[in-house]
N, CA, C and O atoms as CSV, one atom per row, in Angstrom:
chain,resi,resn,atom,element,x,y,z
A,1,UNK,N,N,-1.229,-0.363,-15.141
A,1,UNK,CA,C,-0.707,0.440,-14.072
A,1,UNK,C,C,0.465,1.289,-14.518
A,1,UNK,O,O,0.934,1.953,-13.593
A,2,UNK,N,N,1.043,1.440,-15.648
A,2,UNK,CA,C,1.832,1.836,-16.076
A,2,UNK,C,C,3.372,1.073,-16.545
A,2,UNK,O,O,3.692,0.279,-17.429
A,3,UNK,N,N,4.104,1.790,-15.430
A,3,UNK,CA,C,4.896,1.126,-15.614
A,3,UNK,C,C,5.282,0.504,-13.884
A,3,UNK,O,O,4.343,0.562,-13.090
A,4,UNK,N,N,6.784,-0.125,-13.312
A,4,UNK,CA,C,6.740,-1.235,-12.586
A,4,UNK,C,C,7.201,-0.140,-11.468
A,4,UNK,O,O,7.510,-0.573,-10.358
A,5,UNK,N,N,7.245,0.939,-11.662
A,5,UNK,CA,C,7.531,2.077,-10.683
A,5,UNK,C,C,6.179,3.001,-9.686
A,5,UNK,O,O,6.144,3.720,-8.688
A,6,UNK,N,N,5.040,2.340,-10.857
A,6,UNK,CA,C,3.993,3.241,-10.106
A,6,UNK,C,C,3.226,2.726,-9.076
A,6,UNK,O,O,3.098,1.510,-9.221
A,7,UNK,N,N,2.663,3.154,-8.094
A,7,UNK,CA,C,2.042,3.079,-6.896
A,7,UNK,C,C,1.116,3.933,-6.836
A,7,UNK,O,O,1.432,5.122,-6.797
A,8,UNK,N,N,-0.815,3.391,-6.804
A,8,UNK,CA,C,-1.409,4.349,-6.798
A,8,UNK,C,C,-1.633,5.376,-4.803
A,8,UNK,O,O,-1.540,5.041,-3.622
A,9,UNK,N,N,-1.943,6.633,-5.573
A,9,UNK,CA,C,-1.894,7.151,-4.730
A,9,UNK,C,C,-2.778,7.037,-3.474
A,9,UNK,O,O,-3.639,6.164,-3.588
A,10,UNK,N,N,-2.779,7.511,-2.643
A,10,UNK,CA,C,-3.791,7.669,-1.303
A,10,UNK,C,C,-3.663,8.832,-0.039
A,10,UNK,O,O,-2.717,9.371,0.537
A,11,UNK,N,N,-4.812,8.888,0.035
A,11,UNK,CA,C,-4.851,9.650,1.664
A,11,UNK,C,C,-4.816,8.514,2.831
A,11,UNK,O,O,-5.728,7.738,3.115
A,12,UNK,N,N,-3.465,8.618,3.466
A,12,UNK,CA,C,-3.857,8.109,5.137
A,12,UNK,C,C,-3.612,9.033,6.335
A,12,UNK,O,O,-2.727,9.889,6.367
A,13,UNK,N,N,-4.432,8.788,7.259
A,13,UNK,CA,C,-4.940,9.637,8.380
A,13,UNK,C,C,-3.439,9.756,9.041
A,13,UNK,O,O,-2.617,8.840,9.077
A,14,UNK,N,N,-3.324,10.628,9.380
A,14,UNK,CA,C,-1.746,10.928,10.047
A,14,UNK,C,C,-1.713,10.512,11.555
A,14,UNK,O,O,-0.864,9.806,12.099
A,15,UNK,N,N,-2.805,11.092,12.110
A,15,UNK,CA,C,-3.301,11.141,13.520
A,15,UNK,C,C,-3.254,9.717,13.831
A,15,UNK,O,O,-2.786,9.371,14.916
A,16,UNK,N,N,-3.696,8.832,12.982
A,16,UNK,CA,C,-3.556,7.551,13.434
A,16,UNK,C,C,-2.101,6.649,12.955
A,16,UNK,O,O,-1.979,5.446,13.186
A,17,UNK,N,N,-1.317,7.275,12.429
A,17,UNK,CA,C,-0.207,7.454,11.506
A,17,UNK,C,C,0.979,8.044,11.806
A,17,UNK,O,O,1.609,8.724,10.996
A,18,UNK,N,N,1.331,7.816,12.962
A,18,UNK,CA,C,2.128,9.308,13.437
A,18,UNK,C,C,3.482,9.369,12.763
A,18,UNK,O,O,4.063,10.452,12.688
A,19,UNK,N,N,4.209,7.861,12.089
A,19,UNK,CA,C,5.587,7.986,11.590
A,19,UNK,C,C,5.888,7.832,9.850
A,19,UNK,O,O,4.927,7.664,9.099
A,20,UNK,N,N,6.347,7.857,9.674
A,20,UNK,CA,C,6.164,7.915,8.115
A,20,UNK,C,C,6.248,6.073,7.855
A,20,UNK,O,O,5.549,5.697,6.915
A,21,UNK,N,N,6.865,5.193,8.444
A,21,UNK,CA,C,7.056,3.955,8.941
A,21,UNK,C,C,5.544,3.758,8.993
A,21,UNK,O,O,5.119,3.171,7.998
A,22,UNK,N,N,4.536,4.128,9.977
A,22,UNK,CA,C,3.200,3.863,10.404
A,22,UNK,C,C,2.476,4.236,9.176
A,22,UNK,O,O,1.591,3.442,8.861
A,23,UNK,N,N,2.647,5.291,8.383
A,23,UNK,CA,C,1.574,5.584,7.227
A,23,UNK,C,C,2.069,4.448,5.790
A,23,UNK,O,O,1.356,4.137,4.836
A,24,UNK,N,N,3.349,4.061,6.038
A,24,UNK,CA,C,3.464,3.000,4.731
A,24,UNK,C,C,3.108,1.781,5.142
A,24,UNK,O,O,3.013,0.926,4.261
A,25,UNK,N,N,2.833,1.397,6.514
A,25,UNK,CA,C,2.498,0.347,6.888
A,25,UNK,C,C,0.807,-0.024,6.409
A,25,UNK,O,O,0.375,-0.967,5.747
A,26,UNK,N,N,-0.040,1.365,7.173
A,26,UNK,CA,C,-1.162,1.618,6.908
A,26,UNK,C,C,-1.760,1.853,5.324
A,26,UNK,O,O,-2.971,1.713,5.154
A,27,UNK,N,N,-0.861,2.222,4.140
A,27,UNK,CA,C,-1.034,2.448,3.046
A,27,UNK,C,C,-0.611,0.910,2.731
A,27,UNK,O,O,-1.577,0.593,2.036
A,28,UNK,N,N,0.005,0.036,2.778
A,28,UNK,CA,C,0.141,-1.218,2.396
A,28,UNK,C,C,-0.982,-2.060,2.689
A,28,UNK,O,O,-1.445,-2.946,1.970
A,29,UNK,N,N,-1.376,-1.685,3.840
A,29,UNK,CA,C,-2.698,-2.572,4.489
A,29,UNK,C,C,-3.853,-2.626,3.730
A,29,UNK,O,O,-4.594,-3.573,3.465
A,30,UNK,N,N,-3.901,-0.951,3.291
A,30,UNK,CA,C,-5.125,-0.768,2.779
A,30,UNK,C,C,-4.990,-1.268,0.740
A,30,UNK,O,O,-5.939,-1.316,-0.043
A,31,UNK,N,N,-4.153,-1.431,0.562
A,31,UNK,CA,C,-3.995,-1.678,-0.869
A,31,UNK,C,C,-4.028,-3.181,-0.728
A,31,UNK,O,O,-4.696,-3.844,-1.523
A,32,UNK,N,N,-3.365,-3.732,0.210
A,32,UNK,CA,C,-3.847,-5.200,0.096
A,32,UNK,C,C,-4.909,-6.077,0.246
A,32,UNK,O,O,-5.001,-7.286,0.036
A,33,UNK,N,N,-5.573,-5.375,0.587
A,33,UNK,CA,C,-7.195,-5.021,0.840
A,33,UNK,C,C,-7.864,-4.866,-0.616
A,33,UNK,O,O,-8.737,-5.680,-0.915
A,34,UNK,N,N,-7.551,-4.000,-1.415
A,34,UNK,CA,C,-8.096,-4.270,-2.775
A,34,UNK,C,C,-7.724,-5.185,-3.063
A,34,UNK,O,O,-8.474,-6.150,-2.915
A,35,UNK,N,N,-5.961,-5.471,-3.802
A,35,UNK,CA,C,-5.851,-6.537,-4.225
A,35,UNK,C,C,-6.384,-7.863,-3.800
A,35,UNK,O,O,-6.768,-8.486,-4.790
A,36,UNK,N,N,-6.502,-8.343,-2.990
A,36,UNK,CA,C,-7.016,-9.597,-1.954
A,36,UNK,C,C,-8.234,-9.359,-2.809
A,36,UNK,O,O,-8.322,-10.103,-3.785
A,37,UNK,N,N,-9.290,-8.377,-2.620
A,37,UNK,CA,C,-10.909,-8.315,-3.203
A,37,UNK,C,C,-10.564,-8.657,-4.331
A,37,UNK,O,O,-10.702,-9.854,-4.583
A,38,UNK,N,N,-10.131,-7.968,-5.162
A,38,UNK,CA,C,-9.950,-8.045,-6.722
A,38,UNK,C,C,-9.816,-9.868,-6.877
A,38,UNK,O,O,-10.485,-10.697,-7.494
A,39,UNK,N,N,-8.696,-9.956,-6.051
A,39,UNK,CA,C,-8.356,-11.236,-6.834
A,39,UNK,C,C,-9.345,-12.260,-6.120
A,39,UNK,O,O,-8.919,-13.414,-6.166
A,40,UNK,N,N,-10.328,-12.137,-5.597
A,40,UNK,CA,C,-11.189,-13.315,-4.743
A,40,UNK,C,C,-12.508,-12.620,-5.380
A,40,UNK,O,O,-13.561,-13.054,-4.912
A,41,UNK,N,N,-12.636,-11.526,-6.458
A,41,UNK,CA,C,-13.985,-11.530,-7.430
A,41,UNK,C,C,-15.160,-10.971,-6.673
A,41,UNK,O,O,-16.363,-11.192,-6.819
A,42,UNK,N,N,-14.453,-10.115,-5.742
A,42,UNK,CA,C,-15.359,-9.390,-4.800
A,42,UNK,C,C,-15.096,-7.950,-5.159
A,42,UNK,O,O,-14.178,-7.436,-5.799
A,43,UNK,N,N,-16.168,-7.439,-4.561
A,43,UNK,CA,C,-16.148,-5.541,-4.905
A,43,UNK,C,C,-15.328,-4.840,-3.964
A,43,UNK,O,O,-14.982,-5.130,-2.818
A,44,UNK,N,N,-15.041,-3.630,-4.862
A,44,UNK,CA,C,-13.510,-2.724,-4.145
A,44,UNK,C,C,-14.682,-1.516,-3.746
A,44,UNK,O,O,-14.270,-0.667,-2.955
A,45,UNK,N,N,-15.855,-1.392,-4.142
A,45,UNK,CA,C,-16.486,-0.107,-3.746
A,45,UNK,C,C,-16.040,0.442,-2.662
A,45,UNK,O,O,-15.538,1.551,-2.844
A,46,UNK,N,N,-16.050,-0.171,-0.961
A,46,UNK,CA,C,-16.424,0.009,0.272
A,46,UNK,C,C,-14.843,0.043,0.830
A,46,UNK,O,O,-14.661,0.178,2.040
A,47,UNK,N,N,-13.580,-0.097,-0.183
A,47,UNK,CA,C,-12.460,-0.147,-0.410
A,47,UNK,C,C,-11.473,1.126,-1.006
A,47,UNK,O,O,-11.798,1.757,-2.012
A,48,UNK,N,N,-10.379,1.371,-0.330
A,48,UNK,CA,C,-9.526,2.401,-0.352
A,48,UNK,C,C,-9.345,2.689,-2.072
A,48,UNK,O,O,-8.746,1.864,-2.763
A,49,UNK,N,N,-9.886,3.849,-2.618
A,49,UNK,CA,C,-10.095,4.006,-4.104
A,49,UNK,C,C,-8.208,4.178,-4.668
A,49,UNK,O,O,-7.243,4.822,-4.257
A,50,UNK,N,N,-8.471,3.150,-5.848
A,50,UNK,CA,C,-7.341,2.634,-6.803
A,50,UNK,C,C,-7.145,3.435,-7.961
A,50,UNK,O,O,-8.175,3.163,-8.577
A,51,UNK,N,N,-6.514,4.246,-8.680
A,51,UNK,CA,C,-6.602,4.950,-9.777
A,51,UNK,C,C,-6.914,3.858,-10.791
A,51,UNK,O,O,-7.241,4.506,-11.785
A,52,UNK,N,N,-6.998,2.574,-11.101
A,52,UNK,CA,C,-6.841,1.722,-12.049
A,52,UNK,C,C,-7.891,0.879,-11.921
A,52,UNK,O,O,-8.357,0.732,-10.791
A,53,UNK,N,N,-8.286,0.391,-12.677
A,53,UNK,CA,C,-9.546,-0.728,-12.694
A,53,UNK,C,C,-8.895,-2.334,-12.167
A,53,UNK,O,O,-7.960,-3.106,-12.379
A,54,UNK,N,N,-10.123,-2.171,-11.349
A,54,UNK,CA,C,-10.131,-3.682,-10.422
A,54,UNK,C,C,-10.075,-5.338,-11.431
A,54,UNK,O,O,-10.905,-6.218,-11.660
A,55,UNK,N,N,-8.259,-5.049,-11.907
A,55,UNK,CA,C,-8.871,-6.092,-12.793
A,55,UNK,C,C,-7.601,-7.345,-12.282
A,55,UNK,O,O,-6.835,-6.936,-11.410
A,56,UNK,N,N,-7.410,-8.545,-12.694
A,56,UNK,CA,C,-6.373,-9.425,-12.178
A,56,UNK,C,C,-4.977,-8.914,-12.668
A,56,UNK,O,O,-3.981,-9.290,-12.049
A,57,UNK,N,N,-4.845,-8.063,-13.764
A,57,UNK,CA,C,-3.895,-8.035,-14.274
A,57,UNK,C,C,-3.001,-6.808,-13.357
A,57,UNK,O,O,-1.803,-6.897,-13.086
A,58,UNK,N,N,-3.912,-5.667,-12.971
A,58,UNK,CA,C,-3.518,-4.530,-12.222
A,58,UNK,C,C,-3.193,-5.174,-10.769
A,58,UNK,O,O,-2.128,-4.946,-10.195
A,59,UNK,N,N,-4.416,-6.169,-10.117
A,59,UNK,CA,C,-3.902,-6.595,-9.026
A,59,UNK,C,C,-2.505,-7.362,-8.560
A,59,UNK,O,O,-1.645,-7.145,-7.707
A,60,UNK,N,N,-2.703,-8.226,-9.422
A,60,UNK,CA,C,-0.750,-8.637,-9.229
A,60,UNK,C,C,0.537,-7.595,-9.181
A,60,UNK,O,O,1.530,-7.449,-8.469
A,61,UNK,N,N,0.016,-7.020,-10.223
A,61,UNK,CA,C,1.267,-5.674,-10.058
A,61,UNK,C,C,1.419,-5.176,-9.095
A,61,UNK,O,O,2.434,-5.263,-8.403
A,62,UNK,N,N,0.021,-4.288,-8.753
A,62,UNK,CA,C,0.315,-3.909,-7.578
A,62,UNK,C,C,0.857,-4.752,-6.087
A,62,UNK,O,O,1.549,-4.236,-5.209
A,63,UNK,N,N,0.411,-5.954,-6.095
A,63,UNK,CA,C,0.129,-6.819,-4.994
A,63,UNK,C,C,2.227,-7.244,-4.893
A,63,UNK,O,O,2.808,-7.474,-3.833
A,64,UNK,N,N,2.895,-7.225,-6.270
A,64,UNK,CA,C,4.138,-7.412,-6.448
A,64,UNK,C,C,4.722,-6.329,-5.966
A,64,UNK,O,O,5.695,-6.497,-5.231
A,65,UNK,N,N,4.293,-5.049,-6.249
A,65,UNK,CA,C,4.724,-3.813,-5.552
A,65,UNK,C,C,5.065,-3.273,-3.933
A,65,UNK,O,O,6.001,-2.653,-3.428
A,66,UNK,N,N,3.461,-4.005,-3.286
A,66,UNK,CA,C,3.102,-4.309,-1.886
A,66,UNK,C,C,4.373,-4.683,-1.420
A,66,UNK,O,O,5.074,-3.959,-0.713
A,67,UNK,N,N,4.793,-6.240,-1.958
A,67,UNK,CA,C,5.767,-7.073,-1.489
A,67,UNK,C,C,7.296,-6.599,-1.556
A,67,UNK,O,O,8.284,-6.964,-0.918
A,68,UNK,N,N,7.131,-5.710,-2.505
A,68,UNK,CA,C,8.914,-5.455,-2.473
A,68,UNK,C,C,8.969,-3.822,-1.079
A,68,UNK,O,O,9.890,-3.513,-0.324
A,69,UNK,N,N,7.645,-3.179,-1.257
A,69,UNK,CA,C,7.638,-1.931,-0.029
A,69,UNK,C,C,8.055,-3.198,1.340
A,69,UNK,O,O,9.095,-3.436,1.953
A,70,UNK,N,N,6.818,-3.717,1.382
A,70,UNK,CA,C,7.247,-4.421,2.615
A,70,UNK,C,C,8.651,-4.961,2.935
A,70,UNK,O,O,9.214,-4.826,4.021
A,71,UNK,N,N,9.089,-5.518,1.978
A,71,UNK,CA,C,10.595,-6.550,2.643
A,71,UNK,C,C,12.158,-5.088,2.047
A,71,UNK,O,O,13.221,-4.841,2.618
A,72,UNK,N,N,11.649,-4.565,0.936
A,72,UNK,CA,C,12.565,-3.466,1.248
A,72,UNK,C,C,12.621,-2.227,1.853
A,72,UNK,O,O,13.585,-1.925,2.556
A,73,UNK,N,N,11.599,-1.396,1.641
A,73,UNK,CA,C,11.407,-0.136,2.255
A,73,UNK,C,C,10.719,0.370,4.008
A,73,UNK,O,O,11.018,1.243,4.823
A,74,UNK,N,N,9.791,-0.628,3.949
A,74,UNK,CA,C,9.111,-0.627,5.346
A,74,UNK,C,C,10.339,-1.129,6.264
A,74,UNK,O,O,10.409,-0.423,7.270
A,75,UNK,N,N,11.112,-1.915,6.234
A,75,UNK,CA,C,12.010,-2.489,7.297
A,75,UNK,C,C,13.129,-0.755,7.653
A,75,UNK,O,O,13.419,-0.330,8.771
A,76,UNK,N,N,13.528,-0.102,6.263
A,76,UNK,CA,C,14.266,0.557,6.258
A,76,UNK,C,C,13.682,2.139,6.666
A,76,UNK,O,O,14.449,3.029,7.036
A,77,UNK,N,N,12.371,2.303,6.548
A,77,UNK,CA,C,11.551,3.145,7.316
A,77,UNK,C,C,11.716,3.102,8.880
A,77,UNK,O,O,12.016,4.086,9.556
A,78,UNK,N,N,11.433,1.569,9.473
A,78,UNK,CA,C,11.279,1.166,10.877
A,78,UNK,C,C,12.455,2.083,11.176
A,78,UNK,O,O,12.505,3.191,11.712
A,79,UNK,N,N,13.453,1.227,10.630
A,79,UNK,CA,C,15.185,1.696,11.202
A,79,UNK,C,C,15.031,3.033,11.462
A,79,UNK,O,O,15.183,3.441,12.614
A,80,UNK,N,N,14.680,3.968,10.332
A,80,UNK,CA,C,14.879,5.218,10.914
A,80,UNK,C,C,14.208,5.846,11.898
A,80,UNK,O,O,14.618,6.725,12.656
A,81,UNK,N,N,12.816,5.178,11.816
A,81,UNK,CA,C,12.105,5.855,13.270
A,81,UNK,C,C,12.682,5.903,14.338
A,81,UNK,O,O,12.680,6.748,15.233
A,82,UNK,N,N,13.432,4.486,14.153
A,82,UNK,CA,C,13.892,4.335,15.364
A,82,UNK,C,C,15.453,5.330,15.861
A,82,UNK,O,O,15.989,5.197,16.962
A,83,UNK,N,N,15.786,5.969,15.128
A,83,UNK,CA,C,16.820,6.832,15.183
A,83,UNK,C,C,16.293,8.504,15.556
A,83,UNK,O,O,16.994,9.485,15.802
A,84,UNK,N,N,15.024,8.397,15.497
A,84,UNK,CA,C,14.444,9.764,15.736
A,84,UNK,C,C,14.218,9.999,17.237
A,84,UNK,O,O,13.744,9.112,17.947
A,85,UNK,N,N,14.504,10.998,17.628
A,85,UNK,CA,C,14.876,12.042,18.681
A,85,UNK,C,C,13.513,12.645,18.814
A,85,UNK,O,O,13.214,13.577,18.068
A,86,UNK,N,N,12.449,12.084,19.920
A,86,UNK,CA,C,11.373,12.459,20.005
A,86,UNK,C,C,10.965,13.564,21.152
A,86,UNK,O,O,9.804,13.964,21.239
């Protein structure tokens, strides 16, 4: 995966997505979704496409990545939505 900074990329639907909070939520969902497959030896076909091959070694990384968006960045996303002037 490179190095401990990278995150592969994705399209998420905005419309269903409306805050930037809601699309990292929705982009976490869907990557944990591979990883989970990957690591339970099931296929990523029908699954949000990964720049990297479905292998155990890529899945942890990423799946370590997941975990630090969630408990650092997603909380600090929320906050600001919640400061927005709608």
């Amino acid at each position: 995966m490179g190095n401990c900074r990278d995150l592969p990329p994705a399209w998420i639907i905005a419309d269903d997505n409306p805050t930037a909070a809601d699309a990292l939520d929705a982009y976490c969902l869907e990557m944990e979704l591979w990883v989970e497959a990957v690591k339970g030896g099931k296929s990523v076909e029908n699954l949000i496409p990964v720049n990297v091959a479905p292998t155990l070694e890529n899945a942890e990384q990423l799946g370590g990545r997941l975990v630090f968006l969630r408990s650092e960045i997603l909380p600090r996303a929320r906050a600001e939505n919640g400061r927005e002037v709608g």
